[in-house]
C-alpha beads as a LAMMPS data file, in Angstrom:
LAMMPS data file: protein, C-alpha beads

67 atoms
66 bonds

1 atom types
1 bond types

-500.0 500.0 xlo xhi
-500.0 500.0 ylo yhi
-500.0 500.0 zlo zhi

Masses

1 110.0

Atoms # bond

1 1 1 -2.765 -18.726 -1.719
2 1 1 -5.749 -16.840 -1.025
3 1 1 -6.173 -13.294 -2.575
4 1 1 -5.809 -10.051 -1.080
5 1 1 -7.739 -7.172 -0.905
6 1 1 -6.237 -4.141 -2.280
7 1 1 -5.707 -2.731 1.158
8 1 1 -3.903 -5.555 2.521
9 1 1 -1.873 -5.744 -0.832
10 1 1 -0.701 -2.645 0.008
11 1 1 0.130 -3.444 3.498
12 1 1 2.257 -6.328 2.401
13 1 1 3.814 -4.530 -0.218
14 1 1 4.760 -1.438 2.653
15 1 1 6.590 -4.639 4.613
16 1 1 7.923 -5.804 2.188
17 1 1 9.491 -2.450 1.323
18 1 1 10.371 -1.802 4.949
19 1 1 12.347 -5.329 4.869
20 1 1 9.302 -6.909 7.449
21 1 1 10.364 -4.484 10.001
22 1 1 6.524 -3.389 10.552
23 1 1 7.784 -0.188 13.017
24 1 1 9.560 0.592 10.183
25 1 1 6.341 0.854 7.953
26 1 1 4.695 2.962 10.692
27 1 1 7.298 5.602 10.651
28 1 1 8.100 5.988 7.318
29 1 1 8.731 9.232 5.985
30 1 1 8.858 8.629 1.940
31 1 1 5.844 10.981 1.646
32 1 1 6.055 10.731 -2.390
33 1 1 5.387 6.559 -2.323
34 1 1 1.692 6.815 -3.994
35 1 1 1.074 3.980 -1.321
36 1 1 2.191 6.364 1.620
37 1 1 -1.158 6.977 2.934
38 1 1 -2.558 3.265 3.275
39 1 1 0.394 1.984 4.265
40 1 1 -1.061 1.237 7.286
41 1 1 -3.479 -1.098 5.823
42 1 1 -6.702 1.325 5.948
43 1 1 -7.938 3.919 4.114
44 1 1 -7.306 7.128 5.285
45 1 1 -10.418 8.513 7.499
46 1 1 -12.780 10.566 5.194
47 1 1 -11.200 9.186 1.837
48 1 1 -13.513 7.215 -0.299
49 1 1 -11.177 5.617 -3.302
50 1 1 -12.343 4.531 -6.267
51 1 1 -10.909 1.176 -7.321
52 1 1 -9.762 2.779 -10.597
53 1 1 -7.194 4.637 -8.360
54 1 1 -5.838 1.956 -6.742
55 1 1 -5.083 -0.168 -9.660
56 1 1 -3.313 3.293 -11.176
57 1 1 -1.300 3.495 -7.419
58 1 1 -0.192 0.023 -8.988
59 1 1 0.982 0.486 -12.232
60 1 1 3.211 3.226 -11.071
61 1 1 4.901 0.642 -9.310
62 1 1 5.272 -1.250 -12.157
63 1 1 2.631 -4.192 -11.231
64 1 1 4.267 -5.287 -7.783
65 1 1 1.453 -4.208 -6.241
66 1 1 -0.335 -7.693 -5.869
67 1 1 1.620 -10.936 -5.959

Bonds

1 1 1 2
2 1 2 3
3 1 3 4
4 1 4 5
5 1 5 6
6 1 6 7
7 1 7 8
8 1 8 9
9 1 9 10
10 1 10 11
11 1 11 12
12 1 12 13
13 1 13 14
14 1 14 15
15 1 15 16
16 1 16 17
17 1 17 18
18 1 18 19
19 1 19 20
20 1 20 21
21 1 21 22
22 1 22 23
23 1 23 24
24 1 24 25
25 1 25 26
26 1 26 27
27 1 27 28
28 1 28 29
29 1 29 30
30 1 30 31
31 1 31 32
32 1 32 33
33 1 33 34
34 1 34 35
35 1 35 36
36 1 36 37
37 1 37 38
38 1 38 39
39 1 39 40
40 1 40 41
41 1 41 42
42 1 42 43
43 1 43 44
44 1 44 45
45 1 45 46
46 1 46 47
47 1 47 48
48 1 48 49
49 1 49 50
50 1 50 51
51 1 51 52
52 1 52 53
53 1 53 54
54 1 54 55
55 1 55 56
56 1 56 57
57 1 57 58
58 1 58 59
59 1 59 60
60 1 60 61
61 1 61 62
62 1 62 63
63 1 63 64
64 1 64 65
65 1 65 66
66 1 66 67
């Protein structure tokens, strides 16, 4: 399996979440998931994030970020 970037990670993790049900990832409304923001598989316009924060965004979720 080929790796993911951290972006896509967190797309596939949103999914996931969302039970594959991609509309469902789009209108999501848990505002206080630290992934809320790129769920959408991009960074949000104007935000530059250090790679240090994403791999905090994944510890708070216990590691299920990537895998």
């Amino acid at each position: 399996m080929a790796k993911k970037t951290p972006i896509k990670a967190i797309r596939a993790k949103c999914i996931e979440c969302c039970n594959g049900q991609q509309k469902e990832v789009r209108e999501c409304k848990i505002n206080t998931c630290p992934l809320h923001e790129y769920r959408m598989g991009h960074r949000p316009k104007g935000e530059e994030v250090p790679l240090k924060t994403v791999k905090s965004k994944k510890r708070q979720l216990g590691g299920y970020l990537f895998g």
